[in-house]
Biopython code that builds the backbone (N, CA, C, O; Angstrom):
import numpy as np
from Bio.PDB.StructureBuilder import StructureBuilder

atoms = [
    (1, "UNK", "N", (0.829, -1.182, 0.000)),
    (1, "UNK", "CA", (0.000, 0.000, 0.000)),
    (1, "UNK", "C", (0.877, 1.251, 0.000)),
    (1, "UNK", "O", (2.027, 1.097, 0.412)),
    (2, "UNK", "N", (0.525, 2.386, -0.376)),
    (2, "UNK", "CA", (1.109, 4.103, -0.348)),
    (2, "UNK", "C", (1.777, 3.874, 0.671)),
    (2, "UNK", "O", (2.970, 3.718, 0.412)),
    (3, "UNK", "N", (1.385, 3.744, 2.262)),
    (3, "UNK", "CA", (2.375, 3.875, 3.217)),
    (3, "UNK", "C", (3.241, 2.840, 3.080)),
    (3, "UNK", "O", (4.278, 3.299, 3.559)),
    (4, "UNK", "N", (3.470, 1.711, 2.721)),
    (4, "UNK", "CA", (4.252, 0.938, 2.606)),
    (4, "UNK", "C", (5.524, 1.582, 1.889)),
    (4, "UNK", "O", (6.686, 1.619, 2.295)),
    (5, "UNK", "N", (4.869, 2.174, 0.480)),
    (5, "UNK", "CA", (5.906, 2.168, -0.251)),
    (5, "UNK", "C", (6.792, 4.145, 0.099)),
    (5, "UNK", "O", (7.688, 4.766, -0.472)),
    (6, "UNK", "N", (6.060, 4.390, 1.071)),
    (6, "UNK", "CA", (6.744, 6.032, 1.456)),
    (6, "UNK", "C", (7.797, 5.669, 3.067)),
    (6, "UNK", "O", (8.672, 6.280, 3.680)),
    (7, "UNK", "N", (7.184, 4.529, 3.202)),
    (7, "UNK", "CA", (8.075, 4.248, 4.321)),
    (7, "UNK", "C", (9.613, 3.070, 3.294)),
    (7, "UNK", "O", (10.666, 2.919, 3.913)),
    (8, "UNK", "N", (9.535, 2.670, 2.416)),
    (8, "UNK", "CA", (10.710, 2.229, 1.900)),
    (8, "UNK", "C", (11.241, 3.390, 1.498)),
    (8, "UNK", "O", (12.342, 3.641, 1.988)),
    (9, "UNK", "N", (10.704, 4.328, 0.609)),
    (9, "UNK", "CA", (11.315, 5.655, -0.086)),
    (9, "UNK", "C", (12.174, 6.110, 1.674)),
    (9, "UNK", "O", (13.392, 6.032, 1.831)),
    (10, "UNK", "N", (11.454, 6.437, 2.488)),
    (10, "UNK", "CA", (12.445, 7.061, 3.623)),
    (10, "UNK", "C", (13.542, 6.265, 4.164)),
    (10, "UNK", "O", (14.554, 6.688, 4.724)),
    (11, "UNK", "N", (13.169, 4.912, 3.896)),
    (11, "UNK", "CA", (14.347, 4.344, 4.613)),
    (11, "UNK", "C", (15.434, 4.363, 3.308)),
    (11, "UNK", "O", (16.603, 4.739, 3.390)),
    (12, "UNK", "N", (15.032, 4.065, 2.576)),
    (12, "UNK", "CA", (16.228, 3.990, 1.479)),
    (12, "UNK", "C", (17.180, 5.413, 1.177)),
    (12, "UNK", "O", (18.343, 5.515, 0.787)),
    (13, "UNK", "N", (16.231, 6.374, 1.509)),
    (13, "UNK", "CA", (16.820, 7.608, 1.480)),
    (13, "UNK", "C", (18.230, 7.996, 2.777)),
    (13, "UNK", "O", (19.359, 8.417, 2.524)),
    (14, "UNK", "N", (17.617, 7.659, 4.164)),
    (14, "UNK", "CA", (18.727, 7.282, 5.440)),
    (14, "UNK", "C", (19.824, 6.824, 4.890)),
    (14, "UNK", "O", (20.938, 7.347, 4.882)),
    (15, "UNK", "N", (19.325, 5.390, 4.226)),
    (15, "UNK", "CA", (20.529, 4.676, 4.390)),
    (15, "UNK", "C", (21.606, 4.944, 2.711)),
    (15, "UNK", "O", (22.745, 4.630, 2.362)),
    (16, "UNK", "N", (20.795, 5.458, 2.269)),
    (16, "UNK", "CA", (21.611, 5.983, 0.642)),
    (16, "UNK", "C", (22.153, 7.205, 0.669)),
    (16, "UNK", "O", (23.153, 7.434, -0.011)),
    (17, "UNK", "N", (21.538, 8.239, 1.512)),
    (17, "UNK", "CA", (21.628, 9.534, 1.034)),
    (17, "UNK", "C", (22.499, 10.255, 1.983)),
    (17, "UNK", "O", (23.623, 10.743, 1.861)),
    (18, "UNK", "N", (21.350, 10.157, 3.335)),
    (18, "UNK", "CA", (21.677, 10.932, 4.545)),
    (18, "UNK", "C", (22.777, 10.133, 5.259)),
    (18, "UNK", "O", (23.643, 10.816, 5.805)),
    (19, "UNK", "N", (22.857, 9.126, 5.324)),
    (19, "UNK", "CA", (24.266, 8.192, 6.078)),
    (19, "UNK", "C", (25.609, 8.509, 5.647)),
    (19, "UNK", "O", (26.632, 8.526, 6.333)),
    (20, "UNK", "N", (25.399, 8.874, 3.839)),
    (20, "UNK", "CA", (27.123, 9.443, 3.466)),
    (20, "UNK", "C", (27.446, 10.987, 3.908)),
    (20, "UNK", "O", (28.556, 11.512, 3.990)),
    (21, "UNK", "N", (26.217, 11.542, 4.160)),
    (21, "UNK", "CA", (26.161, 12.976, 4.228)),
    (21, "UNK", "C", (26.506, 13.411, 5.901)),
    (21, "UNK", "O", (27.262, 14.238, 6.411)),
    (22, "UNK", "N", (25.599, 12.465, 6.409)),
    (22, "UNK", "CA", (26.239, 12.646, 8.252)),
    (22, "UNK", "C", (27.643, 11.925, 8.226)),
    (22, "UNK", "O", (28.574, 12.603, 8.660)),
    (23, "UNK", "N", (27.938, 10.641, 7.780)),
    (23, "UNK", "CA", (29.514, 10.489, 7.835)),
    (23, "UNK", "C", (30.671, 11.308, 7.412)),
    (23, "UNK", "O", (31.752, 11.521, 7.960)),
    (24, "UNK", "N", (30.032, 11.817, 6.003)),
    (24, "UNK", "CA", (30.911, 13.183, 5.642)),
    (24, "UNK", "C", (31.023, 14.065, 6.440)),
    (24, "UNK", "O", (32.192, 14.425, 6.582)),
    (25, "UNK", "N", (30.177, 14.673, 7.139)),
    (25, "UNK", "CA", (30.433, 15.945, 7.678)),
    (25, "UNK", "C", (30.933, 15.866, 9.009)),
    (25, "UNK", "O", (31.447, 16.793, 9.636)),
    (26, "UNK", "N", (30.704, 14.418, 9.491)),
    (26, "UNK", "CA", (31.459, 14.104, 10.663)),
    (26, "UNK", "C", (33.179, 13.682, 10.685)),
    (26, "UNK", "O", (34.075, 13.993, 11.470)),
    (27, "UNK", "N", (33.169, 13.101, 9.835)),
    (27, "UNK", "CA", (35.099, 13.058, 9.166)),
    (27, "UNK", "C", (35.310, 14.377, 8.897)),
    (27, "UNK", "O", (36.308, 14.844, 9.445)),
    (28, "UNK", "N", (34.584, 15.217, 8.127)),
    (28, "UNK", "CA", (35.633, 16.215, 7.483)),
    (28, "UNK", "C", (35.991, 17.090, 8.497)),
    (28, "UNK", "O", (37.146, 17.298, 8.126)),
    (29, "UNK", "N", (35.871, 17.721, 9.445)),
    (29, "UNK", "CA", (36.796, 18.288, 10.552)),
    (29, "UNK", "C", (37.836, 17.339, 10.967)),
    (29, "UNK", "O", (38.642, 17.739, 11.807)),
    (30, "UNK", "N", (37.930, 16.310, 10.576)),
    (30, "UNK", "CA", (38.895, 15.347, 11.467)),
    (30, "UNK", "C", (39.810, 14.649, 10.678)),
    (30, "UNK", "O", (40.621, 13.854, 11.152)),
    (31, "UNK", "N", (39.702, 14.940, 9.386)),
    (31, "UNK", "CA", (40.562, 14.970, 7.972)),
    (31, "UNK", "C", (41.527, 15.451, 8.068)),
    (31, "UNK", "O", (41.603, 16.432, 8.808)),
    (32, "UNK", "N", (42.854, 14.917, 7.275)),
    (32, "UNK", "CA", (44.164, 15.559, 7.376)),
    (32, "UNK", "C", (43.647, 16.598, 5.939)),
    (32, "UNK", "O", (42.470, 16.558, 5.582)),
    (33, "UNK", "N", (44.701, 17.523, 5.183)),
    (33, "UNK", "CA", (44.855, 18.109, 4.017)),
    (33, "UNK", "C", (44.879, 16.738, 2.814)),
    (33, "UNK", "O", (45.286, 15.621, 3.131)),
    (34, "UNK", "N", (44.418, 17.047, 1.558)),
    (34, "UNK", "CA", (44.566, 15.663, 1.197)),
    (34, "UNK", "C", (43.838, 14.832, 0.702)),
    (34, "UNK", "O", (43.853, 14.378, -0.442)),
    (35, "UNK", "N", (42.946, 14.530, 1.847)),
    (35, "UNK", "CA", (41.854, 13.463, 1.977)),
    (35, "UNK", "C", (41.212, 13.095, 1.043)),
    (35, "UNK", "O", (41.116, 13.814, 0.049)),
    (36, "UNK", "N", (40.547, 11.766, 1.124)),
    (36, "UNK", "CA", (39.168, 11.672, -0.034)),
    (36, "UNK", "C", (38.203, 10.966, 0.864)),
    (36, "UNK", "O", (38.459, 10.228, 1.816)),
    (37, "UNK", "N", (37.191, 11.285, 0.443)),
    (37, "UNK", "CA", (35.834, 10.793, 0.568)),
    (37, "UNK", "C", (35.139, 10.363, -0.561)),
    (37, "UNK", "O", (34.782, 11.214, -1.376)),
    (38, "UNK", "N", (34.832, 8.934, -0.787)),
    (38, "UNK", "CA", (34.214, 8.125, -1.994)),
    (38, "UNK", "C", (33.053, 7.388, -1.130)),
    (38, "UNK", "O", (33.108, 6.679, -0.125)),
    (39, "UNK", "N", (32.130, 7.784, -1.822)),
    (39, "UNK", "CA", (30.268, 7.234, -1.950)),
    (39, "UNK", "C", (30.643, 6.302, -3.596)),
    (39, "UNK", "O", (31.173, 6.253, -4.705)),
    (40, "UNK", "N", (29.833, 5.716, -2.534)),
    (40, "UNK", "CA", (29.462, 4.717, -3.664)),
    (40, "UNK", "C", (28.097, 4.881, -3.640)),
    (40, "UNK", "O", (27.325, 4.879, -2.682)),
    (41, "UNK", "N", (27.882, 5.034, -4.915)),
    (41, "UNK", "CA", (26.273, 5.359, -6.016)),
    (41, "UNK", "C", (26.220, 4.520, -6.913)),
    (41, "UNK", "O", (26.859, 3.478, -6.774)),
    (42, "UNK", "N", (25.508, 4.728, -7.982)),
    (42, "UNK", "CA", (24.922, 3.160, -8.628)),
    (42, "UNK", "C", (24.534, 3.874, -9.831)),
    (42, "UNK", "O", (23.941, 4.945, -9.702)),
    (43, "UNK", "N", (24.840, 3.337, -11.182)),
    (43, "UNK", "CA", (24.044, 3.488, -12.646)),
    (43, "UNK", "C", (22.682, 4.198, -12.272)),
    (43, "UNK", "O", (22.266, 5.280, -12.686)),
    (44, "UNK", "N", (22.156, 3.411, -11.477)),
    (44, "UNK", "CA", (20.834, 4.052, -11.294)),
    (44, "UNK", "C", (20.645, 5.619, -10.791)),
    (44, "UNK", "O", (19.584, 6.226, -10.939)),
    (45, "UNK", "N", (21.547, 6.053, -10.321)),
    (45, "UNK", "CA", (21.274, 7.793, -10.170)),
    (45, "UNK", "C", (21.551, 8.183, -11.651)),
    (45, "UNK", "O", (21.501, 9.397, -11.848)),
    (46, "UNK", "N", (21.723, 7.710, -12.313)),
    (46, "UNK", "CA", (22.403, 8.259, -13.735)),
    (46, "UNK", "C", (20.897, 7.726, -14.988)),
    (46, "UNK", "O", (20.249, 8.475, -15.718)),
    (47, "UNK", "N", (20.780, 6.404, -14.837)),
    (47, "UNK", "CA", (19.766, 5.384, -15.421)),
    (47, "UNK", "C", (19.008, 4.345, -14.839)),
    (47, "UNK", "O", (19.499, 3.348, -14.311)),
    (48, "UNK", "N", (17.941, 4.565, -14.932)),
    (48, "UNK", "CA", (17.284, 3.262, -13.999)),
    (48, "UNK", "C", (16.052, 2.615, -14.609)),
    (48, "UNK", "O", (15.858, 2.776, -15.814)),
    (49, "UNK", "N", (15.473, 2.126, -14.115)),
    (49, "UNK", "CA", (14.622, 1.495, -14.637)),
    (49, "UNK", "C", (13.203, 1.484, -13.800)),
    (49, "UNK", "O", (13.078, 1.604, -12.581)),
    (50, "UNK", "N", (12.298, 1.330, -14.661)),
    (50, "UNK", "CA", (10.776, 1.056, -13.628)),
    (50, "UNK", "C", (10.904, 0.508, -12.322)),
    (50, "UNK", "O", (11.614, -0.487, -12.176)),
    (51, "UNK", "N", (10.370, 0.972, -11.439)),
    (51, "UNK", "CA", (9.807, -0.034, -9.893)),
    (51, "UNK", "C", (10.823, 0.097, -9.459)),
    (51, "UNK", "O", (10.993, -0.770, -8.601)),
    (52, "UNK", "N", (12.239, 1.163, -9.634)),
    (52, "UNK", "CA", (13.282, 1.670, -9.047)),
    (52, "UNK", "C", (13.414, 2.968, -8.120)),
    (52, "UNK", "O", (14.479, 3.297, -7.598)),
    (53, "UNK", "N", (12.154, 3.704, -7.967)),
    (53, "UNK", "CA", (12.007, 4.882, -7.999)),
    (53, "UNK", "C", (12.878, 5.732, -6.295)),
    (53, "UNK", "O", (13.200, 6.904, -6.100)),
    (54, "UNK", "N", (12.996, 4.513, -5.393)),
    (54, "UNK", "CA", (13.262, 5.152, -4.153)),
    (54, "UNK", "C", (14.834, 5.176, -4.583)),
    (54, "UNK", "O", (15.451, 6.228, -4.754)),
    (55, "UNK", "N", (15.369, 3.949, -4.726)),
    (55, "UNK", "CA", (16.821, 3.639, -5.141)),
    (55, "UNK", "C", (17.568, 3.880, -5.934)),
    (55, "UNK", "O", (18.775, 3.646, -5.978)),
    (56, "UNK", "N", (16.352, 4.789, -7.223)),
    (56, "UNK", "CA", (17.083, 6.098, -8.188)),
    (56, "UNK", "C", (16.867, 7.107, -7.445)),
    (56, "UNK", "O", (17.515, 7.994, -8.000)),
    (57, "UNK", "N", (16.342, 7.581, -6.486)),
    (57, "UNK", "CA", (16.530, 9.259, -6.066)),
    (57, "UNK", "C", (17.153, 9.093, -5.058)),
    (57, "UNK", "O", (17.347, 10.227, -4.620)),
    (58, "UNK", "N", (17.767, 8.103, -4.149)),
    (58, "UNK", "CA", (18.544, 8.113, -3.240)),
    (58, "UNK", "C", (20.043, 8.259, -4.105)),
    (58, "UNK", "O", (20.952, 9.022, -3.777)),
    (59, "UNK", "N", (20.055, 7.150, -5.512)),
    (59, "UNK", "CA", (21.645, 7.677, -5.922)),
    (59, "UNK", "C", (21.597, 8.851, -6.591)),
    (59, "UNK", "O", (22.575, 9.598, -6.555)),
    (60, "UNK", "N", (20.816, 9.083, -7.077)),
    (60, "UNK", "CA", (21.000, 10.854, -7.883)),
    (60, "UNK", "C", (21.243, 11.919, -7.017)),
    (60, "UNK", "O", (21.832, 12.978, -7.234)),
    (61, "UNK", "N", (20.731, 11.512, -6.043)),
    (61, "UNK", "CA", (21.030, 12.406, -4.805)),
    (61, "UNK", "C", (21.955, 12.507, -4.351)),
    (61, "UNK", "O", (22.456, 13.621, -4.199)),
    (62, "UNK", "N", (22.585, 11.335, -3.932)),
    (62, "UNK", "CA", (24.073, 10.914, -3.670)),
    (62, "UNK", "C", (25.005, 11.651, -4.605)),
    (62, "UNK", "O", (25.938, 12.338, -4.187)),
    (63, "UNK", "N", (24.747, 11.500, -5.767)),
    (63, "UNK", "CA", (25.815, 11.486, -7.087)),
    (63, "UNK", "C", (25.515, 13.589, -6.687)),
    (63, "UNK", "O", (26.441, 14.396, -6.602)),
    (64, "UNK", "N", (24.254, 13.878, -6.551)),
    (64, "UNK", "CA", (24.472, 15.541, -6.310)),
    (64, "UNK", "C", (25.066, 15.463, -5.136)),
    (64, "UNK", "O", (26.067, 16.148, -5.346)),
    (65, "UNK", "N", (25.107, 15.259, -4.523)),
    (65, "UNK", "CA", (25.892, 15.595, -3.272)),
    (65, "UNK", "C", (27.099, 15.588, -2.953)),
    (65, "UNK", "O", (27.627, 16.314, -2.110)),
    (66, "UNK", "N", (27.757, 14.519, -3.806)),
    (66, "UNK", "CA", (29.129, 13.992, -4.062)),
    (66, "UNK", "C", (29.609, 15.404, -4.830)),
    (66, "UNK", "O", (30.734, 15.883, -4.686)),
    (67, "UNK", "N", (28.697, 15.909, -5.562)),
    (67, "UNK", "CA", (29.261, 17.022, -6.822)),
    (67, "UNK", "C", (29.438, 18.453, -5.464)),
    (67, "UNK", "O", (30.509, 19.060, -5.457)),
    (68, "UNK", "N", (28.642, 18.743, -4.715)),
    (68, "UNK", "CA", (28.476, 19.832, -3.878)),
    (68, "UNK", "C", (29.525, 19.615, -3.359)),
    (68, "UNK", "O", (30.465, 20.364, -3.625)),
    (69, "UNK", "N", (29.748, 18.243, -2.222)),
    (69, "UNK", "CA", (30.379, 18.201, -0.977)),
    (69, "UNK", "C", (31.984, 18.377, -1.936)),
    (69, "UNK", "O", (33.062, 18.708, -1.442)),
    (70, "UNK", "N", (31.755, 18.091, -3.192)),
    (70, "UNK", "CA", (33.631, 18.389, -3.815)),
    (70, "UNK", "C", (34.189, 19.516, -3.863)),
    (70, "UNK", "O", (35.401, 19.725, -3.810)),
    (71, "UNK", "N", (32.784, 20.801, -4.032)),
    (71, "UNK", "CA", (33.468, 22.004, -3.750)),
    (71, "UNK", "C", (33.049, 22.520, -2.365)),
    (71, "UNK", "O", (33.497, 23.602, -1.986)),
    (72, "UNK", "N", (32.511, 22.062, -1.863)),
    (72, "UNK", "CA", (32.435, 22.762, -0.758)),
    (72, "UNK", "C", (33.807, 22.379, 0.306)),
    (72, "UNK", "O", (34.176, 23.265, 1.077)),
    (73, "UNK", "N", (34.368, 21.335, 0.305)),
    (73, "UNK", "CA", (35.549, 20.853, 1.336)),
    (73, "UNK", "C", (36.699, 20.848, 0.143)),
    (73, "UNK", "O", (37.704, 20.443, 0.727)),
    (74, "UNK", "N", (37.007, 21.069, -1.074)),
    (74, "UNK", "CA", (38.237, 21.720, -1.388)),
    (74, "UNK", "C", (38.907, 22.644, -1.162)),
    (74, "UNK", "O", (40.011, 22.607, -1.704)),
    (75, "UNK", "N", (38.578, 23.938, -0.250)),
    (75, "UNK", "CA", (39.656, 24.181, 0.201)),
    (75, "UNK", "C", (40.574, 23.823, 1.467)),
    (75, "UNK", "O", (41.452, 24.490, 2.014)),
    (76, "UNK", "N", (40.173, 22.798, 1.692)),
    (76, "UNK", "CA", (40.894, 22.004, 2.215)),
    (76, "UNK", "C", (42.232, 21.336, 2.573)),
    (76, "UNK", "O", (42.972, 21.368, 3.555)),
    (77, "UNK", "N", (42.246, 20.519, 1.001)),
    (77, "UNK", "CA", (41.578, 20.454, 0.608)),
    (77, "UNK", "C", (41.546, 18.949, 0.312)),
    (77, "UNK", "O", (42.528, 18.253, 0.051)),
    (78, "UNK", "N", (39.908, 18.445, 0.415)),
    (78, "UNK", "CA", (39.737, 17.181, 0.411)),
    (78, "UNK", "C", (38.684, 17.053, -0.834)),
    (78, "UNK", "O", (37.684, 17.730, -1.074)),
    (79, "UNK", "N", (39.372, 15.726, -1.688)),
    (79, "UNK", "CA", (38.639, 15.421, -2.703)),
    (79, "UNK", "C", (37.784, 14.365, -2.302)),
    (79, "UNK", "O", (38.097, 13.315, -1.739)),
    (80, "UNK", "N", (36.151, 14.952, -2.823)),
    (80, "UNK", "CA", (35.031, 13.690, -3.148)),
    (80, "UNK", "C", (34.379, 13.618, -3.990)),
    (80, "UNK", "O", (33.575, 14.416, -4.473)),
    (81, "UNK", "N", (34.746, 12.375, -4.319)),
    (81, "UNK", "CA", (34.127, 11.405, -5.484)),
    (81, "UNK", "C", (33.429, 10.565, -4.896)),
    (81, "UNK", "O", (33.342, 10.342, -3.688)),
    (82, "UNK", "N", (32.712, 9.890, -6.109)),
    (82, "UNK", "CA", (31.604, 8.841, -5.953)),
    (82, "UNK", "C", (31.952, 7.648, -7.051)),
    (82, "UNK", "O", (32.409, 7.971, -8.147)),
    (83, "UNK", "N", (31.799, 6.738, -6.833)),
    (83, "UNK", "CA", (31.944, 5.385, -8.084)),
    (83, "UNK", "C", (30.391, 4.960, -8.476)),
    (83, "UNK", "O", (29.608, 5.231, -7.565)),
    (84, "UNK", "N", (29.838, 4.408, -9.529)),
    (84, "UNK", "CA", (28.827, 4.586, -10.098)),
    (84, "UNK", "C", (28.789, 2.840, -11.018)),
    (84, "UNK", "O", (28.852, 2.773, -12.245)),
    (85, "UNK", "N", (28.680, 1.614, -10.122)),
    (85, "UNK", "CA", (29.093, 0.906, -11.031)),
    (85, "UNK", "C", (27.382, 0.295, -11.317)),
    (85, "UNK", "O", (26.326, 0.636, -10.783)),
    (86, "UNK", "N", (27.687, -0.777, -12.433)),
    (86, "UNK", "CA", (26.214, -1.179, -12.903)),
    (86, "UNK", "C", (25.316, -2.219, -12.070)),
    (86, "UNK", "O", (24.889, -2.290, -10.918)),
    (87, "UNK", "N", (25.266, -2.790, -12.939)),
    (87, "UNK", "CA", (23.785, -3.772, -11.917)),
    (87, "UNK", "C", (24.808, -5.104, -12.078)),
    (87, "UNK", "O", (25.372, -5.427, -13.123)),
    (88, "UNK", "N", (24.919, -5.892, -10.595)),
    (88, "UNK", "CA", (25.253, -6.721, -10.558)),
    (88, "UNK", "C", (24.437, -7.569, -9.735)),
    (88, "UNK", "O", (23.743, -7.013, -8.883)),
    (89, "UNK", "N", (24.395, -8.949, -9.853)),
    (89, "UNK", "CA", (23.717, -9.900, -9.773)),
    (89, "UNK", "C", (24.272, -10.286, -8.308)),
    (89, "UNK", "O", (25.457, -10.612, -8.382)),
    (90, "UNK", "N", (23.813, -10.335, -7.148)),
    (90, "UNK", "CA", (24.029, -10.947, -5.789)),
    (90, "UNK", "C", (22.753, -12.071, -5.460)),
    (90, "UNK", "O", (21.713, -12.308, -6.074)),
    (91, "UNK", "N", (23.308, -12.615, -4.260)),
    (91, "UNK", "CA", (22.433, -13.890, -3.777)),
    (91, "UNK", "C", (21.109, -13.508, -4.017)),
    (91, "UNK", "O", (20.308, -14.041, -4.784)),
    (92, "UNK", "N", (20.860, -11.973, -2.871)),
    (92, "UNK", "CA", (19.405, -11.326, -3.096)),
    (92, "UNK", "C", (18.659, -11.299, -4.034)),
    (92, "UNK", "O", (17.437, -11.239, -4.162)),
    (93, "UNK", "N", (19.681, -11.361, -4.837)),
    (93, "UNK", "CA", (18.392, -11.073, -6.184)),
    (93, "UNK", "C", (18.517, -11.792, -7.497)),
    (93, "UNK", "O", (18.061, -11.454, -8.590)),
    (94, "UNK", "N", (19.213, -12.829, -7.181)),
    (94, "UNK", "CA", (19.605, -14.593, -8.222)),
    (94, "UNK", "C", (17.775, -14.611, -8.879)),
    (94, "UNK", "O", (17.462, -14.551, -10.068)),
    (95, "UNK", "N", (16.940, -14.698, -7.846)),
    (95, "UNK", "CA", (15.828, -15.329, -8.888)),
    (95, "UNK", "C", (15.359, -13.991, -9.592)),
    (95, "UNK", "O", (14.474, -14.160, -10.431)),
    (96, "UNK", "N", (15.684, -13.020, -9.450)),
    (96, "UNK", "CA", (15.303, -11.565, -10.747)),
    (96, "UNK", "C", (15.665, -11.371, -12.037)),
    (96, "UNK", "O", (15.212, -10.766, -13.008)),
    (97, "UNK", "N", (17.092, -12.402, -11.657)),
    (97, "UNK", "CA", (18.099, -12.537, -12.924)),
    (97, "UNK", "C", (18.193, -13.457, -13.369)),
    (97, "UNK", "O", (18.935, -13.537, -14.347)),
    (98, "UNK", "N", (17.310, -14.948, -12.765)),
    (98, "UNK", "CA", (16.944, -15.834, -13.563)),
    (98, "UNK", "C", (15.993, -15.633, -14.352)),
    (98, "UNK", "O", (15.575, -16.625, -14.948)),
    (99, "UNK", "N", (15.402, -14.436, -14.593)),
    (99, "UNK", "CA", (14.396, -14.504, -15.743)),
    (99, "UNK", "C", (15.142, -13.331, -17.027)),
    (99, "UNK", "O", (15.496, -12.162, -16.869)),
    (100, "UNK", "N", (15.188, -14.250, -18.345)),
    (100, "UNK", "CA", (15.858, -13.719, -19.281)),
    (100, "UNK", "C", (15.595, -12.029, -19.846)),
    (100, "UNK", "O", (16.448, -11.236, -20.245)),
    (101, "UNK", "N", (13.831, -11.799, -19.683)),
    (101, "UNK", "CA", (13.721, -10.528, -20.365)),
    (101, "UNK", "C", (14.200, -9.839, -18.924)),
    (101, "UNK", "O", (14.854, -8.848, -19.250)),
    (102, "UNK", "N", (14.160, -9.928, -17.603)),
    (102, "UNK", "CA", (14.629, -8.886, -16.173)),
    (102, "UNK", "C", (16.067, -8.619, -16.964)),
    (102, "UNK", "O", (16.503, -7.492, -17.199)),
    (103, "UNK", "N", (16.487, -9.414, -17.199)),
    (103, "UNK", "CA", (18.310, -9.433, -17.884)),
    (103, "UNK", "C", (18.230, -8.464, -19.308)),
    (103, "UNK", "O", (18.941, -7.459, -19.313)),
    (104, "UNK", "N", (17.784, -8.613, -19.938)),
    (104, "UNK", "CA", (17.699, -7.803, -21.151)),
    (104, "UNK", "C", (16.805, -6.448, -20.874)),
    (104, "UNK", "O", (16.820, -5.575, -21.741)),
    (105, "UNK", "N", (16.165, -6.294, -19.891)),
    (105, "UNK", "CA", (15.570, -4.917, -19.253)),
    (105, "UNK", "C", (16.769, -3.785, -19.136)),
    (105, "UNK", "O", (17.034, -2.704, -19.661)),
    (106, "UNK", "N", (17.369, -4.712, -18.084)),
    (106, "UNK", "CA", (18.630, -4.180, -17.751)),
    (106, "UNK", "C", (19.787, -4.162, -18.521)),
    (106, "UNK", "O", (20.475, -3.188, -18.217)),
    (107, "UNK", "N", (20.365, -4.966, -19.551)),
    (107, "UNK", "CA", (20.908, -4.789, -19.876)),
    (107, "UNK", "C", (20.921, -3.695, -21.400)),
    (107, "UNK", "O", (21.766, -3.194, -22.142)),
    (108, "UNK", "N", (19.712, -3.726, -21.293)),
    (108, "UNK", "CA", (19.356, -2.889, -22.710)),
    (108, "UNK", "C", (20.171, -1.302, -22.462)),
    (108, "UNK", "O", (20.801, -0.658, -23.301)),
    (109, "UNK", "N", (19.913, -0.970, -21.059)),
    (109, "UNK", "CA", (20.512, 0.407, -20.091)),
    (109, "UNK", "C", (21.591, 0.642, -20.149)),
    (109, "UNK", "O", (22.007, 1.732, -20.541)),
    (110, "UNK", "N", (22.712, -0.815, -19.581)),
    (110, "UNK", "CA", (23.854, -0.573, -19.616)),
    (110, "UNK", "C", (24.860, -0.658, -20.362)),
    (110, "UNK", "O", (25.067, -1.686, -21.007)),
    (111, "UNK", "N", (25.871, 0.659, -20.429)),
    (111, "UNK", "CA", (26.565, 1.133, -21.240)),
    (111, "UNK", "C", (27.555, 0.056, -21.793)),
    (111, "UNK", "O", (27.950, 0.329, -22.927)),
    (112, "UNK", "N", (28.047, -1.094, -21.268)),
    (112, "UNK", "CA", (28.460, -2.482, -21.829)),
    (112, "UNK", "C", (27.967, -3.571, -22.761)),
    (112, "UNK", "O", (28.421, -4.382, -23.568)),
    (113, "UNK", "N", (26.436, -3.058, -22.080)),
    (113, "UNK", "CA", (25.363, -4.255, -22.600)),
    (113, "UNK", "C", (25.427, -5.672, -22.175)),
    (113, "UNK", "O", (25.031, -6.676, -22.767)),
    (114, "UNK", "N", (26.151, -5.513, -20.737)),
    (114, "UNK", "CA", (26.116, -6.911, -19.582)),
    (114, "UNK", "C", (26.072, -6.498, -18.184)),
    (114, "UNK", "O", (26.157, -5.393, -17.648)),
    (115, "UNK", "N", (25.921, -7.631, -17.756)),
    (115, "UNK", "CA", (25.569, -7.761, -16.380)),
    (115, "UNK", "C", (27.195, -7.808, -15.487)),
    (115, "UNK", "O", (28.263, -8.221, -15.938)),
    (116, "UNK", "N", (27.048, -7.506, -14.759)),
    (116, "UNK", "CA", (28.815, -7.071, -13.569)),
    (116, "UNK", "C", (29.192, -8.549, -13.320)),
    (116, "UNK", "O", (30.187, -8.827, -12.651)),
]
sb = StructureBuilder()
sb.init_structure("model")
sb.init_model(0)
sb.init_chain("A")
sb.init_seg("    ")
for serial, (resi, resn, name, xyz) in enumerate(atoms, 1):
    if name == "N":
        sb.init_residue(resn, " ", resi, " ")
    sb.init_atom(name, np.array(xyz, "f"), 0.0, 1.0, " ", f" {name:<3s}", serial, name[0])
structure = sb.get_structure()
């Protein structure tokens, strides 16, 4: 139901968005000159697909934030980046990717045209 799916959107947001953003700002006073800070974000802030919708605006978000938090703590000065890799297949989600068109959904997206 609606609340079901606004209570995944918030949690996914915590744990995607706001968790790199409170860890960031809690390291960066405590950073030497130098430093980096790397988030990891996902194809999906960039490209995603249907029935993705919490787990694309948590990485697009990420991926903006990564772009802000780079100028905002360079003078520092500490570099942050983000890595952005594609859809890879884990235990969790073996039976999604046992079905051939879920695989060609996705792979139609990615810039390789395979799976990680």
């Amino acid at each position: 139901d609606d609340d079901d799916q606004v209570g995944v959107f918030q949690e996914t947001l915590q744990v995607n968005l706001y968790a790199p953003l409170l860890l960031s700002k809690l390291g960066y006073p405590r950073m030497n000159t130098n430093g980096c800070i790397i988030n990891v974000s996902s194809i999906h802030g960039i490209n995603s697909v249907e029935f993705m919708s919490a787990y694309a605006c948590s990485k697009a978000g990420l991926d903006s934030l990564t772009k802000t938090m780079s100028l905002e703590f360079a003078e520092k000065p500490i570099r942050v980046n983000s890595i952005n890799p594609g859809v890879v297949p884990v235990e969790r989600t073996k039976a999604v990717f046992d079905d051939p068109d879920v695989v060609k959904m996705w792979t139609d997206k990615l810039p390789l045209k395979k799976l990680g």
